[in-house]
PDB file with one MODEL, atoms N, CA, C and O in Angstrom:
MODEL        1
ATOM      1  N   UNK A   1     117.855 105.458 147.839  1.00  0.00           N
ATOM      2  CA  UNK A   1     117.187 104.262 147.358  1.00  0.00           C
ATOM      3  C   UNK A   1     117.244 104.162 145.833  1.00  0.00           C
ATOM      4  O   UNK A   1     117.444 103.077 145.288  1.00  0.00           O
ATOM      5  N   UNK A   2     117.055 105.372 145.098  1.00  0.00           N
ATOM      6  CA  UNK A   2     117.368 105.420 143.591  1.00  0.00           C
ATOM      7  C   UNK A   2     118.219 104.942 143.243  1.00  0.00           C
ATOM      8  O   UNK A   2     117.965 103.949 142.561  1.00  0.00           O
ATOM      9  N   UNK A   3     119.760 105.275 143.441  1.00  0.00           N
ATOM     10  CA  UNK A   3     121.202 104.313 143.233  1.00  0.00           C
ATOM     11  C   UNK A   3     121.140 102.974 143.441  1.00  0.00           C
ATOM     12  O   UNK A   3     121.521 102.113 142.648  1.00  0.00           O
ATOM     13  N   UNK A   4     120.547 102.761 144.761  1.00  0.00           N
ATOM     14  CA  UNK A   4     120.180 101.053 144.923  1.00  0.00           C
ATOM     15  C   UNK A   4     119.878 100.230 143.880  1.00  0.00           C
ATOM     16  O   UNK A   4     120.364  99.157 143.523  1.00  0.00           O
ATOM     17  N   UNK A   5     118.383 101.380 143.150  1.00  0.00           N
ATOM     18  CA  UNK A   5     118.211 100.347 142.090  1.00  0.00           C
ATOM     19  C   UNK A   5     118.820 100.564 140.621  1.00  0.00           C
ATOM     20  O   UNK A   5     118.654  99.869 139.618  1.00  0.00           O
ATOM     21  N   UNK A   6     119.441 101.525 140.759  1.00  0.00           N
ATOM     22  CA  UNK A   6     119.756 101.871 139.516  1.00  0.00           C
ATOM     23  C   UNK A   6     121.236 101.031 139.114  1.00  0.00           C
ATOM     24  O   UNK A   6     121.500 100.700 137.958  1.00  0.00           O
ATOM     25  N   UNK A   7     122.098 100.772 140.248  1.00  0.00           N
ATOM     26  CA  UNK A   7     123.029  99.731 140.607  1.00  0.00           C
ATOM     27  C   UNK A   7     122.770  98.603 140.573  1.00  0.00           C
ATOM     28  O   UNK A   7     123.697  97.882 140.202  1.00  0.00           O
ATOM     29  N   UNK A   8     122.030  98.220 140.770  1.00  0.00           N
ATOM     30  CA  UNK A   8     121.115  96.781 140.374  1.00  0.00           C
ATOM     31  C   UNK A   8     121.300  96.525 138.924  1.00  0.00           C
ATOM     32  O   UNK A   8     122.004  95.705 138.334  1.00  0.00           O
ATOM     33  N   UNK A   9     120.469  97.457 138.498  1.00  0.00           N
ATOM     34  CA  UNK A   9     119.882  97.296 137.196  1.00  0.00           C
ATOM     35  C   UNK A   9     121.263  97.294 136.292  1.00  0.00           C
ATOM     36  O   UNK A   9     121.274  96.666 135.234  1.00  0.00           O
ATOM     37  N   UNK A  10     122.058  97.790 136.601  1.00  0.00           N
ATOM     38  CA  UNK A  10     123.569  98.151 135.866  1.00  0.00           C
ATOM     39  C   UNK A  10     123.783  97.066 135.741  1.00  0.00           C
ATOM     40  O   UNK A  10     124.022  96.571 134.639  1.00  0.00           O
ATOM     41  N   UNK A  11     123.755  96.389 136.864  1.00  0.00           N
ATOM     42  CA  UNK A  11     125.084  95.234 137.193  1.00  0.00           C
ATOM     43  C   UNK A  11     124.025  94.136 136.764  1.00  0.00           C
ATOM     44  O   UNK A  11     124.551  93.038 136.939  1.00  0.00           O
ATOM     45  N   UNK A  12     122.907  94.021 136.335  1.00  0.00           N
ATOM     46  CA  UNK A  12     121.752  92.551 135.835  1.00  0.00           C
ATOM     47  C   UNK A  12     122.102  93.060 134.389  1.00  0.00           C
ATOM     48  O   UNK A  12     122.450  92.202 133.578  1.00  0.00           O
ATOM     49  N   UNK A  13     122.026  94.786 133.864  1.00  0.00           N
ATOM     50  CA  UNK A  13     122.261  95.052 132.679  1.00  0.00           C
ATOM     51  C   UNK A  13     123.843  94.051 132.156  1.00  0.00           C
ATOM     52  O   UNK A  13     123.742  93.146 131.328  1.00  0.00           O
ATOM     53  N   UNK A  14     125.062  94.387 132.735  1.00  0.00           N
ATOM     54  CA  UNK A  14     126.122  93.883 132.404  1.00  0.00           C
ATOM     55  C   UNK A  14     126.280  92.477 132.522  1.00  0.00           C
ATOM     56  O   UNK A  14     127.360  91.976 132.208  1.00  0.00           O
ATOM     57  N   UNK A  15     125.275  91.727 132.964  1.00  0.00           N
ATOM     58  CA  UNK A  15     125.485  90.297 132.858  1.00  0.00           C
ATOM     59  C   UNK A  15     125.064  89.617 131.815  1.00  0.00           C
ATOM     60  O   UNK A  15     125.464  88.547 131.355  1.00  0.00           O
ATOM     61  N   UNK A  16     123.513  90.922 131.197  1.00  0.00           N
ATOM     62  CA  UNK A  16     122.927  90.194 129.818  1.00  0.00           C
ATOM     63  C   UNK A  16     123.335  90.404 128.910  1.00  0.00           C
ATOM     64  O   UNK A  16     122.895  89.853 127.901  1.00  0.00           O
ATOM     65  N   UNK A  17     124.602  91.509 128.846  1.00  0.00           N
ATOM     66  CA  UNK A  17     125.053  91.934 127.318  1.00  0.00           C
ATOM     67  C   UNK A  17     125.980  90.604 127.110  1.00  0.00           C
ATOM     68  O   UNK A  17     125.444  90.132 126.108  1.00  0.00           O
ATOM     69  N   UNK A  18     126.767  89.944 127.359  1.00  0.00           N
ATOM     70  CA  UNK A  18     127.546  88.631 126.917  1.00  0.00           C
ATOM     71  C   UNK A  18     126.022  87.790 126.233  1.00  0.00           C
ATOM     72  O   UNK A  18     125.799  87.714 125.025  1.00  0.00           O
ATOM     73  N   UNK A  19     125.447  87.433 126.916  1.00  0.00           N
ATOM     74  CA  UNK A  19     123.794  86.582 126.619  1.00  0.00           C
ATOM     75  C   UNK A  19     123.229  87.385 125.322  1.00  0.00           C
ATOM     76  O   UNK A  19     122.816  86.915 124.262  1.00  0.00           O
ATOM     77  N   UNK A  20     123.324  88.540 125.672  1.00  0.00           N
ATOM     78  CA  UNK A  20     122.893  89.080 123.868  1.00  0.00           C
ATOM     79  C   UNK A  20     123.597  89.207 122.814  1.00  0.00           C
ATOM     80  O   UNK A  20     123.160  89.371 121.675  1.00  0.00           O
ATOM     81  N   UNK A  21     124.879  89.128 123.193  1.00  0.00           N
ATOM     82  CA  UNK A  21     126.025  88.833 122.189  1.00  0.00           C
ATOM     83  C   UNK A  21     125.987  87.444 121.458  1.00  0.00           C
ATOM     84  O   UNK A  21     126.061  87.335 120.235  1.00  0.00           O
ATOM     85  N   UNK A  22     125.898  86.690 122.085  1.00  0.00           N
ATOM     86  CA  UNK A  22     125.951  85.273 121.735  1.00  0.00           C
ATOM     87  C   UNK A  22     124.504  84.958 121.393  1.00  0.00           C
ATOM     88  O   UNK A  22     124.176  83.951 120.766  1.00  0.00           O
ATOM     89  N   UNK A  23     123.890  85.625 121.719  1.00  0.00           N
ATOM     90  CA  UNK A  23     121.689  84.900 120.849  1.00  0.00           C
ATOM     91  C   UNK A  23     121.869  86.129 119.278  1.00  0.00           C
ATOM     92  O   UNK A  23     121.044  86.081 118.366  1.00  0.00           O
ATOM     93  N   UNK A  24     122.991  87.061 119.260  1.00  0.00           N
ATOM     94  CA  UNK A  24     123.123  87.718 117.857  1.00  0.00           C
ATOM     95  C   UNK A  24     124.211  86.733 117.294  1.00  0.00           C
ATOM     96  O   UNK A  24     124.189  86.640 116.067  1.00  0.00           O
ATOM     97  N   UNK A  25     125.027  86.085 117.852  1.00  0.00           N
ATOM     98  CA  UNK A  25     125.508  85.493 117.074  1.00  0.00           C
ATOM     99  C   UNK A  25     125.133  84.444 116.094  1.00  0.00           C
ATOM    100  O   UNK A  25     125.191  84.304 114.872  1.00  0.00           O
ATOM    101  N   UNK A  26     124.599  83.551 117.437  1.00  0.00           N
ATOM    102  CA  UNK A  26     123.406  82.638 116.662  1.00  0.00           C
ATOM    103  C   UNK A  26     122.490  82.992 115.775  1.00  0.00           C
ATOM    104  O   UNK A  26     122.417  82.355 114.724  1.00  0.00           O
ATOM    105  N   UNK A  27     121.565  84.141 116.043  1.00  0.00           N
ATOM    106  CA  UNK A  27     120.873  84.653 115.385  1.00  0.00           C
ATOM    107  C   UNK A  27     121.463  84.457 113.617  1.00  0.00           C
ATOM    108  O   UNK A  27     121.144  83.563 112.833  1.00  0.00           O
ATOM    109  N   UNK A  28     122.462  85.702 113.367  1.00  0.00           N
ATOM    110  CA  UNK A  28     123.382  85.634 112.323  1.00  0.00           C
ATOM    111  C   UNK A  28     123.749  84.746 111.831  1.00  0.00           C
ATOM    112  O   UNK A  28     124.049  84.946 110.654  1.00  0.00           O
ATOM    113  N   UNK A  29     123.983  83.118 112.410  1.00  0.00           N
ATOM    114  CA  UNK A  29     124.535  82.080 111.878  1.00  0.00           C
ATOM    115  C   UNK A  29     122.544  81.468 111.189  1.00  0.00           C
ATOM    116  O   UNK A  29     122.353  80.849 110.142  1.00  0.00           O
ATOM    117  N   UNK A  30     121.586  81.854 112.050  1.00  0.00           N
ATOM    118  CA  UNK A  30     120.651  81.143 111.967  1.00  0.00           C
ATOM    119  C   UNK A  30     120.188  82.296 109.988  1.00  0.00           C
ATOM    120  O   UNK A  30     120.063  81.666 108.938  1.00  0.00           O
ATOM    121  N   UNK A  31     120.107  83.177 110.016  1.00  0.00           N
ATOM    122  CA  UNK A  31     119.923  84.223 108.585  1.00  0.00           C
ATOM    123  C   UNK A  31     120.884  84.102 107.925  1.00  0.00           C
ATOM    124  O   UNK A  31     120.693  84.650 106.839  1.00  0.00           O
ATOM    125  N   UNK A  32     122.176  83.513 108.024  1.00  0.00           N
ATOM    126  CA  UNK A  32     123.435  83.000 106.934  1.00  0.00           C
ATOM    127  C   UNK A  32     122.574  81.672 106.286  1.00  0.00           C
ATOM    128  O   UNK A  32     122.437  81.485 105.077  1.00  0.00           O
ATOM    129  N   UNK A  33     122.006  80.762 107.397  1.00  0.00           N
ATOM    130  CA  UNK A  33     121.873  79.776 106.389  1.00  0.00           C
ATOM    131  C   UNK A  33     120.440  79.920 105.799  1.00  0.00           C
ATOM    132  O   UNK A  33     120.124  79.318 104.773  1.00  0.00           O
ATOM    133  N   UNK A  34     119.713  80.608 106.368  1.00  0.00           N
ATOM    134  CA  UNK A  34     118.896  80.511 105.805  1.00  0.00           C
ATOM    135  C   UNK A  34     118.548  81.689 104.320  1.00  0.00           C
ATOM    136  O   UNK A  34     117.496  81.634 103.683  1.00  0.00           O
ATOM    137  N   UNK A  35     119.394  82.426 104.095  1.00  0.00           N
ATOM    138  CA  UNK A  35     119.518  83.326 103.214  1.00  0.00           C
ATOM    139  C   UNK A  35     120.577  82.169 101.875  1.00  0.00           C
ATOM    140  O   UNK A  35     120.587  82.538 100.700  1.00  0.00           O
ATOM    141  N   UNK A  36     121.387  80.808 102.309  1.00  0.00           N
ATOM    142  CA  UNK A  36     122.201  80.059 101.322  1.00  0.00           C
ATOM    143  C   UNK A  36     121.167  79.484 100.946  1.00  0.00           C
ATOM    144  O   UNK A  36     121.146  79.323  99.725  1.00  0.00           O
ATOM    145  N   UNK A  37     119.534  78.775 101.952  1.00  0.00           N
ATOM    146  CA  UNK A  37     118.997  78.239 101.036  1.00  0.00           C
ATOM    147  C   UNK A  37     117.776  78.894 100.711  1.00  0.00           C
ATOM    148  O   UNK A  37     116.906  78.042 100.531  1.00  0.00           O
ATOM    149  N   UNK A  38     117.348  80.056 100.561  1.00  0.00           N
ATOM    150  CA  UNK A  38     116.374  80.789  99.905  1.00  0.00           C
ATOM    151  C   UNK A  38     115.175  80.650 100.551  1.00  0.00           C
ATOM    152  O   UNK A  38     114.043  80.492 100.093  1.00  0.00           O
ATOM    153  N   UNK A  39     115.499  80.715 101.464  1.00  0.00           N
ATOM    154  CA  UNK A  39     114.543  80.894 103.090  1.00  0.00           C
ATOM    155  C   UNK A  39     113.673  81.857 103.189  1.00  0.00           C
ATOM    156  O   UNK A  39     113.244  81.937 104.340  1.00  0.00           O
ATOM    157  N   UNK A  40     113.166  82.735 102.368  1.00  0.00           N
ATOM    158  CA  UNK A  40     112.334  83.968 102.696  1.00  0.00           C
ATOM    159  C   UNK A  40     111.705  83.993 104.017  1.00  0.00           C
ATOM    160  O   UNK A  40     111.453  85.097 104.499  1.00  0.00           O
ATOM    161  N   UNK A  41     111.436  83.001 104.627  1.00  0.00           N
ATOM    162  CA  UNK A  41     110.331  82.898 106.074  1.00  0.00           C
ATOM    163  C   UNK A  41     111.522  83.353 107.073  1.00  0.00           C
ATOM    164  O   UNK A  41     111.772  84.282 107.841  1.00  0.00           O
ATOM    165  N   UNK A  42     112.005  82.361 106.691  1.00  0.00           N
ATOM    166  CA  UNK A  42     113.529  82.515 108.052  1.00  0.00           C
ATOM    167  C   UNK A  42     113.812  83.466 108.277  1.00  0.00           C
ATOM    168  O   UNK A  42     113.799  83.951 109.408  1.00  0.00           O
ATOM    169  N   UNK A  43     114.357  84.347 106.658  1.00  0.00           N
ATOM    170  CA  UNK A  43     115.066  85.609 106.769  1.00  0.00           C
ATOM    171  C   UNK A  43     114.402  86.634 107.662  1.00  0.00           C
ATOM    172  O   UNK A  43     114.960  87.177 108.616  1.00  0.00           O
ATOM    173  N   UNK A  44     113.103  86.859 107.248  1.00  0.00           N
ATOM    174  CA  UNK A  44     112.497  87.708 107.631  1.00  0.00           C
ATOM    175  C   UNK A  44     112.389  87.597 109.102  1.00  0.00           C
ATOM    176  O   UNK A  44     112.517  88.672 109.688  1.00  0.00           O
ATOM    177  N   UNK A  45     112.179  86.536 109.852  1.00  0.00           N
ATOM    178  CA  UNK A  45     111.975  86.167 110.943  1.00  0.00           C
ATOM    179  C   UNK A  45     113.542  86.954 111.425  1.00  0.00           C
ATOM    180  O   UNK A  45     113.688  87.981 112.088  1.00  0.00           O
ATOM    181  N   UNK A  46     114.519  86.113 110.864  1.00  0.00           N
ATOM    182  CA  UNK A  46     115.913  86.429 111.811  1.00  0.00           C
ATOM    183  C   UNK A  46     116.214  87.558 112.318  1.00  0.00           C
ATOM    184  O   UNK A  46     116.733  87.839 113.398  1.00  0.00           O
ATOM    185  N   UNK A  47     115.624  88.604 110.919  1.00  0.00           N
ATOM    186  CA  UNK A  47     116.377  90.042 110.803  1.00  0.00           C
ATOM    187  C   UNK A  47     115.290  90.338 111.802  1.00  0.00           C
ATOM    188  O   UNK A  47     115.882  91.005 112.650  1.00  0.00           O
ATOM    189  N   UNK A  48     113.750  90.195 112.271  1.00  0.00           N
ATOM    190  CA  UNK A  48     113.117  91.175 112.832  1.00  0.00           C
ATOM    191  C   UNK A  48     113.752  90.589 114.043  1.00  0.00           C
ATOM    192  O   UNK A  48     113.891  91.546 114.805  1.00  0.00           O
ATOM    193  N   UNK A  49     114.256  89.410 114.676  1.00  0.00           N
ATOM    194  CA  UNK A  49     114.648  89.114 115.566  1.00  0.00           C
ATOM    195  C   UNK A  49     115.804  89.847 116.118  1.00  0.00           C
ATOM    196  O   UNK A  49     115.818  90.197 117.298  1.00  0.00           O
ATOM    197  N   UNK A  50     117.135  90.181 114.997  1.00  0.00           N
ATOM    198  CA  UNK A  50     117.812  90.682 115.384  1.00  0.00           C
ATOM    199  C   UNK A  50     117.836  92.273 115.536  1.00  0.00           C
ATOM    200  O   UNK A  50     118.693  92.977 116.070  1.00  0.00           O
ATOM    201  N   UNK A  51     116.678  92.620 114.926  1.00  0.00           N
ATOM    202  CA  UNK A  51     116.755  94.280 115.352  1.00  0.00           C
ATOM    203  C   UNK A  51     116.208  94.538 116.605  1.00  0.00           C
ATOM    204  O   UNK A  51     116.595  95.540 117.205  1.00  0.00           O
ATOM    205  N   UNK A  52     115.238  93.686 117.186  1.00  0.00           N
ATOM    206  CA  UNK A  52     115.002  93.465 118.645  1.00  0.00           C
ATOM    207  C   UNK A  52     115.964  93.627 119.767  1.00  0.00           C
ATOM    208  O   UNK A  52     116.103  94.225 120.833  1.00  0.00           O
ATOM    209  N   UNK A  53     116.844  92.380 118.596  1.00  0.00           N
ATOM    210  CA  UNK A  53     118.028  91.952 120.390  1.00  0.00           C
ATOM    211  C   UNK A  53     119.161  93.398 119.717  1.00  0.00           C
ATOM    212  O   UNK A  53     119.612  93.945 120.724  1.00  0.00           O
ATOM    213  N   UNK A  54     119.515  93.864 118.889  1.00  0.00           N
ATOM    214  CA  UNK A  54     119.906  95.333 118.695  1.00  0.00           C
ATOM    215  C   UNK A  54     119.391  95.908 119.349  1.00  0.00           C
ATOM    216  O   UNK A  54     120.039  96.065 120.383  1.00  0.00           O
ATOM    217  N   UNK A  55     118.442  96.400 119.355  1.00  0.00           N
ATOM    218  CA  UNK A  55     117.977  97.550 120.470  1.00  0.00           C
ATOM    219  C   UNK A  55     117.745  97.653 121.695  1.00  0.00           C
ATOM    220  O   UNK A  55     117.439  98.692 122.280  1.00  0.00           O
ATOM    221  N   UNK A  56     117.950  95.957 122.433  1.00  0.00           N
ATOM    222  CA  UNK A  56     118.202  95.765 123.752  1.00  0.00           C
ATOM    223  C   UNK A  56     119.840  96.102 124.014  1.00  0.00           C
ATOM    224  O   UNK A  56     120.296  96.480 125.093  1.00  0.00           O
ATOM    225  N   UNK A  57     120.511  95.909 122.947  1.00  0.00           N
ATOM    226  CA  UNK A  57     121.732  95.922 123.627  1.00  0.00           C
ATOM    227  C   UNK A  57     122.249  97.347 123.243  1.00  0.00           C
ATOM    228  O   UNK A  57     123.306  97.747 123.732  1.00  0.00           O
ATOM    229  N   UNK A  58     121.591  98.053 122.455  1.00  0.00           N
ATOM    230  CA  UNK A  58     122.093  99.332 122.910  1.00  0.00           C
ATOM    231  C   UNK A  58     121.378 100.206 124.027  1.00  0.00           C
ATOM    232  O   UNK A  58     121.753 101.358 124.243  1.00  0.00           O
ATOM    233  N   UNK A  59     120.377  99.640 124.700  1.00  0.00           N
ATOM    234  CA  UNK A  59     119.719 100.075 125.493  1.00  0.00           C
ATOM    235  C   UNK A  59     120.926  99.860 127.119  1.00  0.00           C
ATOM    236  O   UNK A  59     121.290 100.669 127.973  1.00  0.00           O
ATOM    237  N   UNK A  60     121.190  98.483 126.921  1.00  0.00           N
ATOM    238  CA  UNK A  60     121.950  98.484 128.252  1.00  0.00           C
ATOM    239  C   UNK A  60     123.571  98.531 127.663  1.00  0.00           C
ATOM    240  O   UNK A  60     124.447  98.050 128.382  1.00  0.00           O
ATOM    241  N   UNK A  61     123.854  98.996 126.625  1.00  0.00           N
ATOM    242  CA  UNK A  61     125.089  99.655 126.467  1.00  0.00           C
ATOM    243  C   UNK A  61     125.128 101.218 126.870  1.00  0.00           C
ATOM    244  O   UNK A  61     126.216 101.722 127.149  1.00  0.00           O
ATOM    245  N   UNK A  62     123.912 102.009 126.902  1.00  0.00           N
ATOM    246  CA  UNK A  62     123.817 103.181 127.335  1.00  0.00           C
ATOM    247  C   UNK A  62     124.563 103.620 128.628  1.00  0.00           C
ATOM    248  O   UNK A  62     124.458 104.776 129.038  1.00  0.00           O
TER     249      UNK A  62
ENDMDL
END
């Protein structure tokens, strides 16, 4: 029953890493502009955002 779910979880893991690829991309495009116009709120926001979705995706890159 362990493999069951652990196979699960693999294969829901490998569907969200494309989905977290692309919300870091955005992310990155969203702290590019807001770092051209001197965004301090944004920035801060983006980067804590993106160390989040970083550590999800090395979680299901494991």
């Amino acid at each position: 029953m362990e493999q069951v779910i652990q196979t699960f979880q693999r294969k829901d893991g490998e569907r969200r890493i494309p989905v977290l690829k692309m919300e870091i991309d955005y992310e990155l495009l969203t702290l590019h502009e807001a770092l051209q116009s001197n965004d301090e709120t944004q920035v801060a926001e983006s980067k804590e955002k993106l160390d989040s979705l970083r550590i999800e995706l090395l979680k299901l890159e494991v």
